[in-house]
C-alpha positions as CSV (number, residue, x, y, z in Angstrom):
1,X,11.3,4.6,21.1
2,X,13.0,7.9,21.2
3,X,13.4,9.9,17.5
4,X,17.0,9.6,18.2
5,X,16.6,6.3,18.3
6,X,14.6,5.6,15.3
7,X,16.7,7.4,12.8
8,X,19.4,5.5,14.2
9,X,17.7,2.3,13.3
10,X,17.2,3.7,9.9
11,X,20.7,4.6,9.8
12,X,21.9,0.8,10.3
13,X,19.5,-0.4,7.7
14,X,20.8,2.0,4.9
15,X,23.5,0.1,3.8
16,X,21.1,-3.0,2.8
17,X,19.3,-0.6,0.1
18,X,21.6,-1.1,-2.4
19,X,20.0,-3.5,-5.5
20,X,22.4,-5.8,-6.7
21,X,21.9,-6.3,-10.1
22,X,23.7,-9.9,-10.3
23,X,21.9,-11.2,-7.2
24,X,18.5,-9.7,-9.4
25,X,18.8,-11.6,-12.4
26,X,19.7,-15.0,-10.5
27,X,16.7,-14.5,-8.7
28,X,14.4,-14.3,-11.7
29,X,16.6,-16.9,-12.9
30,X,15.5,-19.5,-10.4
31,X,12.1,-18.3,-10.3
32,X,10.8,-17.7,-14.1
33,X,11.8,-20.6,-16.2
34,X,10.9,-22.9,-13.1
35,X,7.3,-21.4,-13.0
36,X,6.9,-22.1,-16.5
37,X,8.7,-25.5,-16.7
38,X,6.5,-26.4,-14.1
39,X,3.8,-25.0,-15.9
40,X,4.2,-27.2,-19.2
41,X,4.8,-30.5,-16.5
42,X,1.4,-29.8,-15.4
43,X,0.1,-30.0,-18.9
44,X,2.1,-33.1,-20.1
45,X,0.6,-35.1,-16.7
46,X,-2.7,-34.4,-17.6
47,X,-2.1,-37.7,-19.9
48,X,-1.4,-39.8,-16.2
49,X,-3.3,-37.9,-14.0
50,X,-5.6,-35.3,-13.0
51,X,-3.9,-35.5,-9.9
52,X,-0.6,-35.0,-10.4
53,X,-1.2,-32.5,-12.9
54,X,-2.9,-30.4,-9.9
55,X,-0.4,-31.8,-7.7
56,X,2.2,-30.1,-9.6
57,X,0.1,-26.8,-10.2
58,X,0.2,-25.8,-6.5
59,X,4.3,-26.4,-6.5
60,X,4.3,-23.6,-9.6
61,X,2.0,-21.6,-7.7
62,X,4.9,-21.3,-5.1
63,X,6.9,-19.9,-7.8
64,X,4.2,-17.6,-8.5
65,X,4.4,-16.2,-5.0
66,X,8.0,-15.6,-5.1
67,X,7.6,-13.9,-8.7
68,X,5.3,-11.7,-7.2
69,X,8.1,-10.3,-4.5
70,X,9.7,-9.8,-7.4
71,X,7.1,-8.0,-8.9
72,X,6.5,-6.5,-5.2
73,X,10.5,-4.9,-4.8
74,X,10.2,-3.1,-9.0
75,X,7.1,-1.7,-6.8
76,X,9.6,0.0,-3.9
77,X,12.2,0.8,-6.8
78,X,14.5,-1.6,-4.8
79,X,15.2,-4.9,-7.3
80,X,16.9,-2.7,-9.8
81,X,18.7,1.1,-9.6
82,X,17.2,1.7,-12.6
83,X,13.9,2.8,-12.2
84,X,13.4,1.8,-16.1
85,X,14.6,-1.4,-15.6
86,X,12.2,-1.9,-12.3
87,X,8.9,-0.6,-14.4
88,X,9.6,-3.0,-17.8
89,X,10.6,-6.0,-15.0
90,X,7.4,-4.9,-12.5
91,X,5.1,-5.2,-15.6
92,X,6.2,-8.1,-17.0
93,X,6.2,-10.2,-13.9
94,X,2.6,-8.2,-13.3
95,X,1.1,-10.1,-16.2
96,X,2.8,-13.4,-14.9
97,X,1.1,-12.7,-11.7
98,X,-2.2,-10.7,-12.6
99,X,-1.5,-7.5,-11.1
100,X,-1.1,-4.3,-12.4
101,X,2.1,-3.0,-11.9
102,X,1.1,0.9,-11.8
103,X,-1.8,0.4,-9.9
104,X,-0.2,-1.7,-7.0
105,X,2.6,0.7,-7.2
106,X,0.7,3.4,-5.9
107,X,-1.9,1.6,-3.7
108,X,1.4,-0.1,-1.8
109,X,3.2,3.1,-1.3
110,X,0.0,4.3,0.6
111,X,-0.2,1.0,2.7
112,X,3.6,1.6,3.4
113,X,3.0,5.1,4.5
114,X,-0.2,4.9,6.4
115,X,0.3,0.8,8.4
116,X,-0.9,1.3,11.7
117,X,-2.7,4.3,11.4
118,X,-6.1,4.2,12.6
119,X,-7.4,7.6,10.8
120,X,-5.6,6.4,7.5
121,X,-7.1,3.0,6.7
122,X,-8.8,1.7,3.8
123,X,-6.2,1.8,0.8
124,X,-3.8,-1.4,0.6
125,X,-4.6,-2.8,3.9
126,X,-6.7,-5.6,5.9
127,X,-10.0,-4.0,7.1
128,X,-9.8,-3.8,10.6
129,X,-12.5,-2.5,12.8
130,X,-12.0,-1.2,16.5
131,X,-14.5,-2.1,19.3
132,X,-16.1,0.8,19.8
133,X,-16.6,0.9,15.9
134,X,-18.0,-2.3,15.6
135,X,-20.0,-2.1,18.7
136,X,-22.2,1.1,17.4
137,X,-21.7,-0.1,13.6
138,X,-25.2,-1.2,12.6
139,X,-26.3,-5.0,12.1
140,X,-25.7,-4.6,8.2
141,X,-22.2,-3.5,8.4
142,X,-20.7,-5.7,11.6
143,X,-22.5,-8.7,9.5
144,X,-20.1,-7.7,6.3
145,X,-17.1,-7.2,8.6
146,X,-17.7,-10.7,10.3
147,X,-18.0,-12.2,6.4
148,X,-14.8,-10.3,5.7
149,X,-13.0,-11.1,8.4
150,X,-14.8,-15.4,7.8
151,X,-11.5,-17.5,6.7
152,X,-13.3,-19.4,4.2
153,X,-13.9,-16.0,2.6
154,X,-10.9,-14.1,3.1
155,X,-8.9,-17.1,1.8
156,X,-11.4,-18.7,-0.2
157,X,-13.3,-15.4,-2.2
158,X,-10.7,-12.9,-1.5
159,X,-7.9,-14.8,-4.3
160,X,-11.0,-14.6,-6.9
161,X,-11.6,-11.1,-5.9
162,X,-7.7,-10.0,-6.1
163,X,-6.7,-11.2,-10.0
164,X,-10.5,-10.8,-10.9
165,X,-11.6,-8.0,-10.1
166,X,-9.2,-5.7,-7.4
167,X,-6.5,-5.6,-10.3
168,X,-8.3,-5.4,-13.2
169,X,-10.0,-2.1,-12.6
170,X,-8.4,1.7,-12.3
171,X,-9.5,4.0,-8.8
172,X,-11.2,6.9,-10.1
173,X,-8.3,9.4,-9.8
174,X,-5.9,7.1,-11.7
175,X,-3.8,9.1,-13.7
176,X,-2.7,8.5,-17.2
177,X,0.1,6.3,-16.8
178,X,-1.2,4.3,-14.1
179,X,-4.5,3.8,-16.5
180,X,-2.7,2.8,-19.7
181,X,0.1,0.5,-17.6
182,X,-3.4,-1.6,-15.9
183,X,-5.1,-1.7,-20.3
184,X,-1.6,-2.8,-21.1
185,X,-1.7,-5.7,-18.6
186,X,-5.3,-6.2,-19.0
187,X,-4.7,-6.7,-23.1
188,X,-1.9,-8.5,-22.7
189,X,-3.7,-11.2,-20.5
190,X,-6.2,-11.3,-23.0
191,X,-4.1,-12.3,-25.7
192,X,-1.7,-14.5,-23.9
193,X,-4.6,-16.4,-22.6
194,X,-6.4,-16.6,-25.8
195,X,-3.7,-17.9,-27.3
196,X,-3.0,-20.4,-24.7
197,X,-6.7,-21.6,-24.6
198,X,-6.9,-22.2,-28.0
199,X,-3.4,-24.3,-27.6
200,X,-4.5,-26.8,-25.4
201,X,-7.5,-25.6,-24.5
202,X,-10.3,-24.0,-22.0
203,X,-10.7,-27.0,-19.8
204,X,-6.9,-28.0,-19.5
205,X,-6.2,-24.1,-19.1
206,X,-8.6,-23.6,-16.4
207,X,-7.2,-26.2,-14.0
208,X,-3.8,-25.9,-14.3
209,X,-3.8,-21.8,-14.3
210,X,-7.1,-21.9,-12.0
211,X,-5.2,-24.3,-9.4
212,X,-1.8,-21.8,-9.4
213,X,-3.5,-18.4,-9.4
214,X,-5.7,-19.6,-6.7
215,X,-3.1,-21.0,-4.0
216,X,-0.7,-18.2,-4.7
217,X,-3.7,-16.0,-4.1
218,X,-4.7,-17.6,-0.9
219,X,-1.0,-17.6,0.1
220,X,-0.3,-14.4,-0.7
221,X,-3.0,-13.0,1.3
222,X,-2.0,-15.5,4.1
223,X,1.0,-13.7,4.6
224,X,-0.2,-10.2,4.4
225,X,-2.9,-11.1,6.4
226,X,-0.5,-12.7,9.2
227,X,2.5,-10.2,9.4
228,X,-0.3,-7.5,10.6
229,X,-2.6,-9.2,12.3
230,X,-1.2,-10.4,15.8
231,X,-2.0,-10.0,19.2
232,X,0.1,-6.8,20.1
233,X,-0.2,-5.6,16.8
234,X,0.6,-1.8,16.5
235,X,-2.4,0.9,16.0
236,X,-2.4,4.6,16.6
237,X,-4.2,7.2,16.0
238,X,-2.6,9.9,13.3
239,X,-1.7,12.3,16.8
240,X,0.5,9.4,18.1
241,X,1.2,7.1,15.1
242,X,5.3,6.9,14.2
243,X,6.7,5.3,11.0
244,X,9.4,3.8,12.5
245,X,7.2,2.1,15.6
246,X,4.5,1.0,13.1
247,X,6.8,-0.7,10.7
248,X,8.5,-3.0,14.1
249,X,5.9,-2.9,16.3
250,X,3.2,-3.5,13.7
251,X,4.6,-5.9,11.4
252,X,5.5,-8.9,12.5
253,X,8.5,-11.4,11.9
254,X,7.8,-14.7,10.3
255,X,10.2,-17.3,11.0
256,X,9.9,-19.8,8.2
257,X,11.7,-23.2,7.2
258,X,14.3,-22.2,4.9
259,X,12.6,-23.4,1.9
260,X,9.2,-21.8,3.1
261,X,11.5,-18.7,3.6
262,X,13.1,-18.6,0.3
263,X,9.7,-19.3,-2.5
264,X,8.3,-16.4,0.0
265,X,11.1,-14.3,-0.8
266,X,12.3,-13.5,2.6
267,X,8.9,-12.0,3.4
268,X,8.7,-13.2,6.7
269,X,11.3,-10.6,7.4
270,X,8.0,-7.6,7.1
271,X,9.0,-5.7,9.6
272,X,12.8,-4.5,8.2
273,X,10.7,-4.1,5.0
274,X,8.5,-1.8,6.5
275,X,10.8,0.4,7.9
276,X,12.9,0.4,4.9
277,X,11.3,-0.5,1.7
278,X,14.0,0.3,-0.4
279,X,16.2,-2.7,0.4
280,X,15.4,-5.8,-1.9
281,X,14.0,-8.9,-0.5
282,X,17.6,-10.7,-0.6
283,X,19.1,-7.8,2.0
284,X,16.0,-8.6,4.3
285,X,17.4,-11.2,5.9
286,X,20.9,-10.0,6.3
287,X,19.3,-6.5,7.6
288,X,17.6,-7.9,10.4
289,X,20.5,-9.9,11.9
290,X,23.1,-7.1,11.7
291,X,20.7,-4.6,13.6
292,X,19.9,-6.4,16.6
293,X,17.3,-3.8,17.8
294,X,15.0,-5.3,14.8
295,X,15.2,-8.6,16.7
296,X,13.1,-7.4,19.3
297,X,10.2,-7.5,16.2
298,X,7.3,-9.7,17.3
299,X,8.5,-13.6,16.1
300,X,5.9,-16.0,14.9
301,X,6.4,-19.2,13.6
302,X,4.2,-21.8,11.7
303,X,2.0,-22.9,14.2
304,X,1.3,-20.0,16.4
305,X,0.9,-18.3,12.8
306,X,-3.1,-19.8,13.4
307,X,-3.8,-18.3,16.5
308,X,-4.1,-15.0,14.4
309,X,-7.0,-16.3,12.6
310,X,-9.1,-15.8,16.2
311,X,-7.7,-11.6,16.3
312,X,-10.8,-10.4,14.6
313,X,-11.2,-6.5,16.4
314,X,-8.5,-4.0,17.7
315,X,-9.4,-2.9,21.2
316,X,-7.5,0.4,21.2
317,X,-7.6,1.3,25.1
318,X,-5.2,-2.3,25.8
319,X,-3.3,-2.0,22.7
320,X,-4.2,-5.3,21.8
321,X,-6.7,-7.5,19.2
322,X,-9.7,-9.7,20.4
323,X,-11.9,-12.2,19.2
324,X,-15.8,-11.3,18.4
325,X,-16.6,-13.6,21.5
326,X,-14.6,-11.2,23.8
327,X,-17.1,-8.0,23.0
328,X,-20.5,-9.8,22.8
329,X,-20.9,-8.4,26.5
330,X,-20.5,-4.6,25.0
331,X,-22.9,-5.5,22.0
332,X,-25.5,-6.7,24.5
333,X,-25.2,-3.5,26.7
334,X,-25.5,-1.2,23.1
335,X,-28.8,-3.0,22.5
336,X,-29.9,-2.2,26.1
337,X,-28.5,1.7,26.1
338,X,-30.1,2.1,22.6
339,X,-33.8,0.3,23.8
């Protein structure tokens, strides 16, 4: 892709970076007081049954995951022109969701600006190893990448480790505002879940919040996980890496039922995101199919979503991810070079 081509492409998705501030408030509309209806139906069915009451929890927790593209466009400055308006909205919905508004702010904006960029990862993104680094890591480090990289963890653990510890906690060279805006979060958290304990207490609390937070987790990693991690998936080292290529060659389009599409919050649409974070999540859609050279993004679809789960290392000479049963040969021959 030539450069005249790219800012071209840019240039056809400019006009879908206007916020709307009408089509804003009807989207918190239908996702807030839902989530919390729901919420207080989950409670009220404890009285019939356990059941229910969890069966009910995971259909909130889908509202949680479109709250959180909410939460995710104040991030880009894209759900509201006012950048006021975007931080008081971002941090609200950031206590709704457990994140810290500040925090994933900035830790985004670096995932954003360094996808696909084999000498810039380790902020905001899946780890992913290449074959020659996981062939001469050492027995200790390929074993924490194979746990990492273990679906029961990354979907069972990594939830837990997201809204208990990941968000909860400031990087060292946090500055001011990002540290007060993650306390602010923190205490509020505190207090609204004192308060709500104390309501209807810790064992009620605990399986109706436990059960949302922990399916929106899972799905919310789910779909990170899946719109980077396909077979032609795009890595470059920072000599060759481009924006532009990285955002549609290394994000992938998820083609969703409508109603999957819509709690996701157009999500499945990554890679116009990518290239231009700036339009809000209810443009994504309409982005794509007016610029028909974003069509050409790698499409995935429910079912061959799964075969991702088997891309476990990025084999940089074929431009391509493998499973750990495709390099055993080249862990053998390490052994034998380093005997």
């Amino acid at each position: 892709m030539t450069r005249e081509k790219t800012a071209q492409l840019r240039k056809f998705v400019a006009p879908f970076e206007k916020a709307d501030v009408k089509a804003s408030i009807q989207q918190m509309a239908n996702t807030i007081p839902p989530f919390l209806i729901l919420w207080f139906l989950a409670y009220q069915a404890l009285s019939v049954s356990v059941w229910l009451t969890v069966g009910i929890s995971i259909i909130a927790a889908g509202f949680v995951v479109r709250m959180f593209i909410i939460f995710h466009d104040c991030t880009h400055g894209s759900f509201f022109k006012n950048k006021k308006a975007n931080a008081i909205v971002g941090t609200i919905t950031g206590i709704l969701t457990l994140f810290a508004y500040e925090k994933w702010k900035r830790e985004h904006a670096i995932h954003h600006a360094s996808s696909g960029n084999l000498d810039k990862r380790g902020v905001g993104d899946i780890w992913v190893m290449t074959i020659d680094e996981y062939v001469e890591a050492s027995k200790w480090e390929r074993f924490k990448y194979r746990m990492y990289r273990n679906p029961l963890v990354m979907f069972g653990l990594g939830p837990l480790f997201l809204v208990l510890i990941s968000s909860r906690f400031n990087r060292k060279d946090a500055r001011k505002k990002e540290r007060n805006n993650t306390y602010l979060i923190n205490i509020s958290l505190v207090v609204l879940y004192t308060i709500m304990i104390m309501a209807i207490g810790w064992q009620a609390f605990l399986l109706i919040q436990g059960t949302i937070m922990f399916t929106a987790g899972a799905l919310g990693i789910w779909l990170f996980y899946i719109q980077h991690t396909f077979e032609d998936a795009y890595f470059e080292d920072e000599s060759d890496w481009d924006y532009v290529k990285a955002a549609v060659e290394g994000s992938s389009y998820y083609e969703l039922p409508k109603m999957l599409q819509w709690v996701t919050g157009n999500i499945g649409f990554h890679h116009v995101h990518h290239l231009s974070p700036r339009v809000p999540n209810y443009n994504l859609e309409k982005a794509h199919v007016s610029t028909p050279p974003l069509q050409q993004a790698t499409k995935i679809n429910l079912k061959t979503s799964l075969k991702s789960l088997k891309y476990k290392v990025y084999d940089e000479e074929n431009k391509t991810f493998v499973t750990f049963g495709a390099i055993k040969h080249l862990l053998g021959n390490s052994r034998a070079v380093q005997q």
